[in-house]
ZAMAR-743741 format. One record per residue (C-alpha): residue in three letters; x, y, z. Coordinates in steps of 0.001 Angstrom, whole numbers, plus 500000, padded with zeros to 6 digits. Example, Ala and Ser with C-alpha at 12.3 -4.5 7.8 and 13.67 -1.06 7.14 Angstrom:
2
ALA512300495500507800/SER513670498940507140/
//
This chain:
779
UNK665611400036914403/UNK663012401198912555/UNK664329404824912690/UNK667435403513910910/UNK665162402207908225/UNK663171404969907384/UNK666876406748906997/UNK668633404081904759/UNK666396402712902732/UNK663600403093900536/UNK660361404460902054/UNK658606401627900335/UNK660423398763901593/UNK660622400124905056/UNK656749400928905476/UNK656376396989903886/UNK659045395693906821/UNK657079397497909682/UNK653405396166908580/UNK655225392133908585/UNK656692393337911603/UNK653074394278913371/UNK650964391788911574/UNK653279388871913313/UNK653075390237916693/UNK649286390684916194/UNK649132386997914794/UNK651426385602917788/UNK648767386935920447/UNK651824388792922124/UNK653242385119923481/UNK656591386180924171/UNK659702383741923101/UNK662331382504924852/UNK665570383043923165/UNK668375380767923558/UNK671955381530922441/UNK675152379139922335/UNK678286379991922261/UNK679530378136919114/UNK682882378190917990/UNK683449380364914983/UNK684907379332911891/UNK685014380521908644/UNK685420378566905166/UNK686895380007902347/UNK684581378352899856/UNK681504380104901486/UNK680481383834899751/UNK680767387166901730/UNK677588387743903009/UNK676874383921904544/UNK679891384355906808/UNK679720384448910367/UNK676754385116912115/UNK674606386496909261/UNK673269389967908419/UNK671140392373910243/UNK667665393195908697/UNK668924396902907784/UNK672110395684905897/UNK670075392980903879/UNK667236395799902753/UNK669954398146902208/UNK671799395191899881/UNK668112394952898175/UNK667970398597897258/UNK671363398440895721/UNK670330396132893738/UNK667088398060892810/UNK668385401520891998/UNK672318400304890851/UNK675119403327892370/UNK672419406138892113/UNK673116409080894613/UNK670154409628897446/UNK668373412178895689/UNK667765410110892145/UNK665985406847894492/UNK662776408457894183/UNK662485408529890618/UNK663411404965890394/UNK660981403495893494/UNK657346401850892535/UNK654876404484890657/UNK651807404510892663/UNK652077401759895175/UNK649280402901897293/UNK648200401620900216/UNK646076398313898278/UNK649627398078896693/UNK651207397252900498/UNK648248395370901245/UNK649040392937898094/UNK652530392778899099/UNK651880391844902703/UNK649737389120901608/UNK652838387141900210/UNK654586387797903453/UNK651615387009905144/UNK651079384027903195/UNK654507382249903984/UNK653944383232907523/UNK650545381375907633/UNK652035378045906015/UNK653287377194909204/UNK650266376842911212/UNK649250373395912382/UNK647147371332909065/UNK643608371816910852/UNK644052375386911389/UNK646149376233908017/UNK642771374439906341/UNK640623376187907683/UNK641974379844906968/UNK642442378754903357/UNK639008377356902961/UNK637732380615904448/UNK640071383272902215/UNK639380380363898772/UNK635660380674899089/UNK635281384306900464/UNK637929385698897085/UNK635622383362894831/UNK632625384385895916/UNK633746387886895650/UNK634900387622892221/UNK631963385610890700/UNK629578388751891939/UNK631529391463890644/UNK632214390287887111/UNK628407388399886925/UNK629526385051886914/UNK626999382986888788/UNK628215380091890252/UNK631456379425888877/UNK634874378558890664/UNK638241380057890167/UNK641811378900889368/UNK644481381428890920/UNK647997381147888787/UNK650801383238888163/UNK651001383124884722/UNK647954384765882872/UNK647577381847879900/UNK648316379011883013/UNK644457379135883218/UNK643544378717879766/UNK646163375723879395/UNK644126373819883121/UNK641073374637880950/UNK642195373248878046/UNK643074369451880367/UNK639602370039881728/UNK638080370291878040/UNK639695366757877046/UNK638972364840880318/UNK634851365846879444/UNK635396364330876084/UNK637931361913876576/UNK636770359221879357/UNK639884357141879412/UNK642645359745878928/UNK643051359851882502/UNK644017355917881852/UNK645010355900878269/UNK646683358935877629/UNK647318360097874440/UNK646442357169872615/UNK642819358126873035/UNK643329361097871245/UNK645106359531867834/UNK641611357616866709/UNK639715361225866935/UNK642525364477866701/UNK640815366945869272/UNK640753370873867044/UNK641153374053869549/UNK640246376936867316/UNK641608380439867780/UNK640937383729866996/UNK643913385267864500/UNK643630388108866308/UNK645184386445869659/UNK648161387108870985/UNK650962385983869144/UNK652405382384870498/UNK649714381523872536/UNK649343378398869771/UNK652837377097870690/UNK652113377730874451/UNK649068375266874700/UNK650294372477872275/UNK653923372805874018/UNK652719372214877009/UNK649829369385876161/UNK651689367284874105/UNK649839367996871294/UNK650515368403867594/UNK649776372062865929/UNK647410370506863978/UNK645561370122866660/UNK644809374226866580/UNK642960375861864351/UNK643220379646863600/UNK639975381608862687/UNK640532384606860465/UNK638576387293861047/UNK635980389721859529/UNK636947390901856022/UNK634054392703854537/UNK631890393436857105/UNK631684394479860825/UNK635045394648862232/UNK638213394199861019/UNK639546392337864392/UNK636729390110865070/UNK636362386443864557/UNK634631385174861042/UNK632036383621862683/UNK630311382134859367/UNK633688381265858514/UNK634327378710861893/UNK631191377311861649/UNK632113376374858050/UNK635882375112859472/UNK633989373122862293/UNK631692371409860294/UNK634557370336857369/UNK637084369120861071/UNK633752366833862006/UNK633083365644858404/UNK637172364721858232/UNK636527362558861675/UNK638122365109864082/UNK636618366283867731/UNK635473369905867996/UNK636300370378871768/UNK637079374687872427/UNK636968377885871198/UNK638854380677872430/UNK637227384125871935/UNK638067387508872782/UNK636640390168874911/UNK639394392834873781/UNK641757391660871398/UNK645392392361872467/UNK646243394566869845/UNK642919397275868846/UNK640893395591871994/UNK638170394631869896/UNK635612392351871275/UNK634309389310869751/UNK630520388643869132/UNK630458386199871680/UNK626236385968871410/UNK626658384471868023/UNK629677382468869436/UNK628097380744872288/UNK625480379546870052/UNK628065378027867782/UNK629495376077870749/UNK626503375100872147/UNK625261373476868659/UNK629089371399868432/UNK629264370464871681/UNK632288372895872371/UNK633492374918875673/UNK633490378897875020/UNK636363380532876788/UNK637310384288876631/UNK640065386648877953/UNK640298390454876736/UNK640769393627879073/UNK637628394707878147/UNK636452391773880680/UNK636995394722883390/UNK634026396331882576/UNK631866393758883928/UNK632285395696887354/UNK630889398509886114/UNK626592399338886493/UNK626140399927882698/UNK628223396977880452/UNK627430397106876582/UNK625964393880875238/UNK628526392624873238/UNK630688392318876881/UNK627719391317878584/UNK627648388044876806/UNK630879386933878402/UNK628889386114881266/UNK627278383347879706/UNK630400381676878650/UNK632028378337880282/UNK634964380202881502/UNK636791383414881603/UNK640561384667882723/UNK640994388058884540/UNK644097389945885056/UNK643081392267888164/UNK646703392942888951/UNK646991395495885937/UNK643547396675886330/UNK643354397577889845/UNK647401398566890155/UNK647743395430892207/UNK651575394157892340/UNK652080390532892681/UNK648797389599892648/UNK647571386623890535/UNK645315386206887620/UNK641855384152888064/UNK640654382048885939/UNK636539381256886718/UNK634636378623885208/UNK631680376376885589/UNK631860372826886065/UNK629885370126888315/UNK632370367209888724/UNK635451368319891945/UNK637164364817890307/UNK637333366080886899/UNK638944369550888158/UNK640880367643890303/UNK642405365889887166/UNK643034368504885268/UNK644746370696888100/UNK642481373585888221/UNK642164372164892070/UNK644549371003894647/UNK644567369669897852/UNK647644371136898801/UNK646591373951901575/UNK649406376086900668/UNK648839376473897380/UNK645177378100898255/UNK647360380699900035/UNK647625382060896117/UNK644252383870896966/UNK645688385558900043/UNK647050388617898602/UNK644026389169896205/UNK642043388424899504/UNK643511391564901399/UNK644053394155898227/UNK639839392844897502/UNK638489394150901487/UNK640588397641901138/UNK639434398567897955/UNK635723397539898642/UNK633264397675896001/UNK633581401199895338/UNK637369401345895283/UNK637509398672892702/UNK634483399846890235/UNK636181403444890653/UNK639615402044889643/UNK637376400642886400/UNK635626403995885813/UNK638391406068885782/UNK640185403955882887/UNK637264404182880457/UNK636946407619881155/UNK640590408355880116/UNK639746406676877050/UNK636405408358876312/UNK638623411604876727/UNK640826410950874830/UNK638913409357871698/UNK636941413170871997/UNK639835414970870903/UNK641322412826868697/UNK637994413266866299/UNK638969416991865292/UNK642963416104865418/UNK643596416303861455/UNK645656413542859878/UNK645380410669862897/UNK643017408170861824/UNK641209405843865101/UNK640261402085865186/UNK637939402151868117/UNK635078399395868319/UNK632380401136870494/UNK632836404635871097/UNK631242404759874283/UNK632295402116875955/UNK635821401019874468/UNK638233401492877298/UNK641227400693874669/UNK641872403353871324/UNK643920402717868769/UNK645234405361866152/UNK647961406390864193/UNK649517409099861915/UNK647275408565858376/UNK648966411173855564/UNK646808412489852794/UNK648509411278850077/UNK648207412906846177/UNK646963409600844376/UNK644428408989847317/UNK642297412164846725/UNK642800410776842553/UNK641517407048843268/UNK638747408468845799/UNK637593410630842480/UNK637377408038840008/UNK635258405868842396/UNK638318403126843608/UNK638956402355847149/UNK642494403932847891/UNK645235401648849209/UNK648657402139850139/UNK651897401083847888/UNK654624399160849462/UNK656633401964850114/UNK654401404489851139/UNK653092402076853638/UNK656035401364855329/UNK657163404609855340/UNK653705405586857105/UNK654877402882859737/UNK658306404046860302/UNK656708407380861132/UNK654480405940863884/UNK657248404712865098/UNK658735407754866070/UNK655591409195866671/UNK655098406469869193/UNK658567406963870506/UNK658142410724871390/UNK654916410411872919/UNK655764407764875830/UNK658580409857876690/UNK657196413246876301/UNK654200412066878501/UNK655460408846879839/UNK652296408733882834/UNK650152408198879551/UNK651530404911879043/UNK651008404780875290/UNK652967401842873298/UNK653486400631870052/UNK650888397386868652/UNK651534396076865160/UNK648296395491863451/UNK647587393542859951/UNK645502395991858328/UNK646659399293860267/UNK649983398716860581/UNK652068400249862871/UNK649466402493865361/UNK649955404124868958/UNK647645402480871377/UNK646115403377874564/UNK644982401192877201/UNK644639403039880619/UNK642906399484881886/UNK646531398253881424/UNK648709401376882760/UNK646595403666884387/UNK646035402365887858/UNK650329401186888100/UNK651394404955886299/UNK648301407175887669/UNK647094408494884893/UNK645145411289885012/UNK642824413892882674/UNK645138416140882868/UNK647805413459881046/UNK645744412732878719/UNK645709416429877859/UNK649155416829877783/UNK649405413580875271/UNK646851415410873141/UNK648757418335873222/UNK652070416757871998/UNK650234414854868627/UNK648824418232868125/UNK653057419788868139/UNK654293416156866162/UNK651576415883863776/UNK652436418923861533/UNK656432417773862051/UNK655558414624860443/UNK653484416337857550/UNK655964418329856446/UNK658609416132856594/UNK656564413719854439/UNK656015416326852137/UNK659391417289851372/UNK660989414013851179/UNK660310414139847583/UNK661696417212847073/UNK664991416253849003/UNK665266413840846867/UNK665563415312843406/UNK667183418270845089/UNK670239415428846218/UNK669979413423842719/UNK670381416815840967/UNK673538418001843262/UNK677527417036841833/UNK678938415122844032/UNK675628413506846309/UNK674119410420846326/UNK670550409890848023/UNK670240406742850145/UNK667137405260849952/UNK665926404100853306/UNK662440403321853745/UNK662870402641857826/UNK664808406091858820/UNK661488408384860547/UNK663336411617858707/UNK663791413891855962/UNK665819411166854027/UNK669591409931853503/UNK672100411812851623/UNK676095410471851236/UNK678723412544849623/UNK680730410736846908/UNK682932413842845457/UNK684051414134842167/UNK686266411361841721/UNK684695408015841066/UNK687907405935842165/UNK688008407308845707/UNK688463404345848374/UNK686082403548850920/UNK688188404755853623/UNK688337408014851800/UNK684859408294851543/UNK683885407404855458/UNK686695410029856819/UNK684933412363854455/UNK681434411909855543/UNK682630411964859038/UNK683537414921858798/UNK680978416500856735/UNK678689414969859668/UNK681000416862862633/UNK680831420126860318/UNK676793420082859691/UNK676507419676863690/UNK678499422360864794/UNK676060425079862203/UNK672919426667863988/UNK670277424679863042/UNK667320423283864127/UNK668113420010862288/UNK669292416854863864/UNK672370415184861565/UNK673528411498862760/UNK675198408855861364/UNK671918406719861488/UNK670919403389863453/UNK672991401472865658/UNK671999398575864437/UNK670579398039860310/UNK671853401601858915/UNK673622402683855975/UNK677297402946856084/UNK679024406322855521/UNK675677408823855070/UNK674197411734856500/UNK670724410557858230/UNK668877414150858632/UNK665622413722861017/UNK662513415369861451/UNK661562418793859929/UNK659596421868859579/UNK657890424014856887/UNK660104426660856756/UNK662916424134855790/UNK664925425695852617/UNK665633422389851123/UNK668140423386848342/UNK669730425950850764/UNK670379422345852843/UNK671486420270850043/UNK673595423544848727/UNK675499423274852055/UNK676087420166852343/UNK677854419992848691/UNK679566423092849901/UNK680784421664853095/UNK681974418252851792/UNK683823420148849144/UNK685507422150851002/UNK686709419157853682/UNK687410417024850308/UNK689685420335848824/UNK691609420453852103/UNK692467417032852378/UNK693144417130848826/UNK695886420011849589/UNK697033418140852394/UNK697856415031850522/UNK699248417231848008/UNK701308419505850649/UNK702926416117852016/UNK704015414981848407/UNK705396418511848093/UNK707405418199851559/UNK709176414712850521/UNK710214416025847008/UNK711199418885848619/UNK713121416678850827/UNK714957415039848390/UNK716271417955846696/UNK717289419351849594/UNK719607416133850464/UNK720718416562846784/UNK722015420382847351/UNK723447420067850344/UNK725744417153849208/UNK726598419333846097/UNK727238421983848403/UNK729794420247850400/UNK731373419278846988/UNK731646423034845952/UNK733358424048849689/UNK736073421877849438/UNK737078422647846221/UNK736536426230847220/UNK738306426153850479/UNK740702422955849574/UNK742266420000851013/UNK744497421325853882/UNK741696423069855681/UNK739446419942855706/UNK742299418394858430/UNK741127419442861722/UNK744782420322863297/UNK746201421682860373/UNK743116423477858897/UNK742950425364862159/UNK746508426653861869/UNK745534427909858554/UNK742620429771858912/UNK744288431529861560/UNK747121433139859606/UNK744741433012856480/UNK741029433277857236/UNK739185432164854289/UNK736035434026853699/UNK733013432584852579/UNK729879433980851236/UNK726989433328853452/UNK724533430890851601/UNK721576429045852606/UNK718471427801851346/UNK714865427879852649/UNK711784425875851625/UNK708583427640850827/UNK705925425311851426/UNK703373427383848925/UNK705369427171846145/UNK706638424168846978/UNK710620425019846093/UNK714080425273847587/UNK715024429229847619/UNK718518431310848152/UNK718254433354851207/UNK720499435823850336/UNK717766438187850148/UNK716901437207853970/UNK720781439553854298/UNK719838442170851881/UNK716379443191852506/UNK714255442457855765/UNK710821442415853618/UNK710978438793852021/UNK708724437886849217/UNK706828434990848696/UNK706821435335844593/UNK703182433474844893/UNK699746433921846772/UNK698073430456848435/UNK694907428678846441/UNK692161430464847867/UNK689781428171850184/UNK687023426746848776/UNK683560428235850271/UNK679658427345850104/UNK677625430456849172/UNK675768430326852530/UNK673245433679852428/UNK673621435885855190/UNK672874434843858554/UNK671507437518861011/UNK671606437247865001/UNK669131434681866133/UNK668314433014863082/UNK668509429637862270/UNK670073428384858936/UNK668011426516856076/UNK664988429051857407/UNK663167429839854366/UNK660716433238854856/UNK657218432549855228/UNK655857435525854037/UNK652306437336855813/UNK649875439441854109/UNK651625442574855259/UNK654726441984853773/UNK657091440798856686/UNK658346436943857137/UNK657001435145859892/UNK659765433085860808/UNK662514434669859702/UNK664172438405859758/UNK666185437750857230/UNK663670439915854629/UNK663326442940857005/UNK666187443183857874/UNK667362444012854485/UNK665255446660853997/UNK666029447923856450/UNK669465448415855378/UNK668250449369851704/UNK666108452112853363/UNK668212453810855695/UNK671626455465853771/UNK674812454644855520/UNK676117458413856734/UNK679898459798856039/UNK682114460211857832/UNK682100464131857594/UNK677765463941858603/UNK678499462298861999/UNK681927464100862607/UNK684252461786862699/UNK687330463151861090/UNK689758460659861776/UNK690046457962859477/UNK690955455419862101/UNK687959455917863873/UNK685241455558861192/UNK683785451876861084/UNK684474449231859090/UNK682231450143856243/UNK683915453161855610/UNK688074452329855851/UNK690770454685854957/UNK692786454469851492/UNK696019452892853309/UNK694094450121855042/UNK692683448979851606/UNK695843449386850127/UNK697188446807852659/UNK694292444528852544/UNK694282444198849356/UNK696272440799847130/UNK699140441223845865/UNK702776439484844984/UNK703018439138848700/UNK704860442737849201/UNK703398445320851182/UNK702773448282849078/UNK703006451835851169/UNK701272455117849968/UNK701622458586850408/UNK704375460311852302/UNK705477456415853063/UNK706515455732849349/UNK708533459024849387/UNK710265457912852380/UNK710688454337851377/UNK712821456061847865/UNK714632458158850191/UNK716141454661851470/UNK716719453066848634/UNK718403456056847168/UNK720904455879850192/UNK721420452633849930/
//
């Protein structure tokens, strides 16, 4: 059996099966079980699914079901690319602990209270030494703000002696105030009041640093100025919720300071932050340090030690069981201690080493990272502590014309509107390309109040689930280095696409601050009455045309979802980008689909006039053969009769409809001559004067010229001198005496002859004109 599940399923979940499999046996002391079957009668109900019928599945059909449902229809060889990144062997450890745990539950009370006791204090213990928090308890939950919320009930039981009795009408004589950073993660407000009861007036949100120290940390003269006016208006100060890495730039506040503040009000200091982590670690900077004097703190060691499934702690120090008891940080349910189980298991693998290692390793990835990103020109970082921040922050900062201006006359520079979000929309993409160019990096996207949009960097977060390594965070560096001068340019020549569009017949630029391109161009044509349907089949076209040219430019039709209607969306670009060449060809090419659908409409008008007068000649026609042939030889008996002893002979006549000149025509001289003319040459099609294009070069390529004279990305320049240089030779220098074998440079007198327009006729020359008079002349 477990042959056939190392074949049909995934390596993961098989391994996972066989350790259940040998812890139970292990656990069961090898007592062997009698197994009873009956013989039942079988019956099956039409009301019950597929899979419940009968006698029930087999454990390989049930995993197999599970990976189904994991990796969809995928063939064999795609699973692997869709299984678990990096669940090592602490990973299978975390998982058998919930197996192990639901196994466990159905020991006998004494026994089952016992274990738990043991695996509660032993993970506690464990926990409170690594991350220097003496004597404190933990809270194991699920959800990562469940702990702050038990904390929260614990906070208003110490101040509140009769809530436990009272309820909330304790509360309405003196409002309890949580205050909060502004730099916490967004809903966590709601969260708490939702789920106490309480009014949002109850929270309080601290704004942080303005003019000095960091931008991301809380105001602390500020709160104590908010505290004291909340006492003075008769409300209760009870808890203040700081950060140790704020979600978005993982900037830590000065929780020193803080814990002062608290202590002087009479308020509990709690803090949460990734940057928590480094409390394992033998050197911690001070500003972290000072978490360890707080009245609680929540860890997430799932994310930071690549632990699936495992929960988040929540420590904290407090005296009274009854009050913990009350608020729910406790319970005196057994199973629900089994919560530490899996942490218990994933905790004794690792070790000590393992787990500060795990730490190391993350703020190393960031040091390396912040390193290059100091010389990397136009990428501007919001890092708190250099040497010790395991999160960075930066984003794609253009050197903008009025900046360098404002910086001279002695103003601080700031952003327009525009400008700004056009800076964002670029770190957008920029954020986009980078987590899939180098997705082990695990960079996202964080939207900051100040910043803006920035790429951020948190291998405490990603690294230990993805494995990131150094040689990642090279490659990321290596891709900003590639993106960075893509954006530049195409920021710099926006402008210039611009005018170059508002300055073109027949274009109209499309303003759209939140396309990450070179900008938005729609062609409206010369006619101001054409109908919106006119205009989109138009476009569409125009967009089909400017995809099929060789180019290194990407042309779309724009968002799915928020985009202009009918335009030409042109992304990213480079320096060598010919701009009016672009814009040039674009006119050019809508044009030229606008002409021929213009001569299309106008070829089907011609057709149905045509028609008509057609209808109208052929019913004079038959007016003009029986008068010519008369009335007897219209009766089908008799007319026969009489065209037999008196044939009646008719001119042939027809008529033929030339669609270029759009008129009915004789052809008689289809009888006399064989060469037919047309009596008028067809509009010539409209074309965009496109220069040259040589093998292997790409359109829109402007020629960067070098100091020596030659272009550096295009061969467009030497390759005409090349040709001006180098006189084409006759065709009596390289022998070739036959006209039909020079090349096409070089044709014979007759070929031109026939090449060239005309009235349609085909002129001959030479001894072919004497010979064509010769026929005539017989004729």
């Amino acid at each position: 059996m477990e042959s056939s599940l190392e074949k049909m399923v995934d390596p993961t979940l098989a391994e996972m099966g066989k350790n259940l499999n040998e812890a139970m046996k292990m656990l069961e002391d090898n007592q062997s079980r009698k197994m009873e079957e009956e013989n039942e009668k079988k019956y099956t109900r039409k009301d019950i699914p597929g899979p419940l019928q009968g006698s029930g599945q087999d454990m390989v059909s049930i995993l197999q079901l599970i990976q189904n449902l994991m990796h969809g229809d995928e063939e064999e060889e795609s699973l692997q690319s869709y299984r678990l990144q990096n669940v090592g062997e602490q990973g299978h450890m975390a998982l058998l602990g919930h197996s192990l745990a639901a196994y466990i539950s159905v020991l006998d009370r004494e026994r089952l209270r016992k274990l738990t006791t043991r695996i509660l204090s032993d993970t506690t213990l464990w926990l409170c030494r690594l991350f220097r928090f003496e004597n404190g308890s933990a809270y194991y939950h699920e959800d990562d703000r469940e702990g702050l919320l038990k904390v929260c009930r614990l906070v208003i039981h110490l101040h509140y002696e009769d809530y436990t009795t009272e309820g909330f009408n304790v509360l309405y004589n003196k409002q309890p105030v949580i205050y909060i950073s502004s730099a916490a993660r967004a809903g966590l407000s709601q969260f708490i009041c939702n789920q106490l009861g309480l009014p949002l007036s109850c929270m309080c949100r601290v704004p942080c640093n303005t003019m000095f120290g960091s931008q991301h940390q809380m105001d602390v003269a500020l709160l104590d100025r908010l505290i004291k006016e909340d006492v003075e208006s008769g409300k209760l100060p009870i808890l203040l919720v700081a950060n140790a890495g704020t979600p978005g730039a993982g900037h830590t506040d000065k929780l020193g300071r803080l814990k002062e503040l608290c202590e002087q009000h009479n308020m509990w200091l709690h803090v949460e932050g990734v940057n928590l982590a480094t409390l394992a670690l033998g050197y911690v900077s001070s500003s972290v340090l000072a978490a360890t004097k707080c009245d609680s703190m929540s860890l997430t060691l799932g994310s930071w030690l690549g632990l699936p499934a495992v929960p988040a702690v929540t420590l904290y120090r407090q005296e009274d069981p009854s009050l913990s008891l009350a608020a729910g940080l406790t319970s005196s349910h057994s199973v629900e201690k089994l919560r530490a189980l899996p942490l218990w298991l994933s905790l004794q693998y690792l070790g000590h080493d393992g787990i500060v290692e795990r730490i190391k390793h993350a703020s190393q990835l960031s040091h390396r990272l912040l390193e290059n990103l100091k010389n990397q020109d136009f990428i501007k970082t919001s890092v708190e502590d250099e040497l010790s921040s395991p999160v960075v922050v930066f984003k794609f900062s253009p050197e903008l014309p009025h900046v360098d201006q404002m910086l001279h006359a002695g103003q601080a520079p700031s952003l327009t509107g525009n400008e700004r979000y056009i800076c964002d929309t670029f770190n957008q993409w920029l954020v986009e390309q980078l987590a899939q160019l180098v997705p082990a990096s695990g960079v996202d996207m964080v939207e900051l109040e100040d910043e803006g949009t920035c790429v951020r960097f948190s291998p405490l977060l990603t690294s230990a689930v993805l494995g990131t390594e150094v040689q990642d965070v090279d490659q990321l560096v290596d891709c900003l280095k590639m993106k960075v001068p893509v954006l530049t340019c195409t920021l710099q020549l926006r402008d210039e696409f611009e005018q170059e569009v508002k300055r073109t017949v027949g274009l109209s630029y499309i303003e759209d601050l939140s396309w990450p391109g070179l900008g938005v161009v729609r062609y409206e044509g010369q006619n101001e009455d054409r109908q919106e349907k006119e205009v989109e089949k138009i476009n569409s076209g125009l967009l089909k045309k400017l995809n099929e040219l060789e180019s290194d430019l990407l042309f779309s039709s724009g968002p799915e979802f928020g985009g202009e209607k009918n335009c030409i969306y042109i992304g990213m670009v480079t320096e060598d980008l010919d701009v009016s060449e672009l814009v040039e060809t674009i006119a050019a090419t809508g044009r030229e689909i606008e002409e021929n659908s213009r001569l299309l409409e106008n070829m089907t008008e011609i057709v149905r006039k045509g028609i008509q007068e057609a209808q109208v000649q052929l019913q004079k026609a038959n007016e003009e053969r029986l008068l010519e042939e008369g009335l007897l030889r219209q009766i089908p008996v008799v007319g026969s009769v009489l065209n037999w002893f008196s044939p009646f002979h008719a001119s042939p006549k027809g008529r033929t409809f030339n669609l270029t000149a759009g008129s009915l025509e004789s052809t008689e001289p289809t009888y006399v001559s064989k060469v037919q003319g047309t009596g008028t040459t067809p509009p010539p099609t409209p074309t965009s004067s496109r220069s040259k294009q040589f093998p292997g070069q790409k359109l829109f390529k402007r020629s960067l010229r070098s100091p020596d004279g030659f272009s550096e990305t295009s061969s467009v320049t030497h390759t005409d001198d090349l040709e001006k240089a180098e006189p084409r030779p006759s065709a009596s220098a390289t022998g070739q005496e036959n006209p039909e074998q020079m090349d096409e440079n070089a044709l014979p007198t007759q070929k031109m002859a026939e090449d060239s327009p005309g009235d349609g006729k085909v002129q001959p020359l030479g001894d072919e004109c004497t010979k064509s008079e010769e026929q005539e002349s017989l004729r």
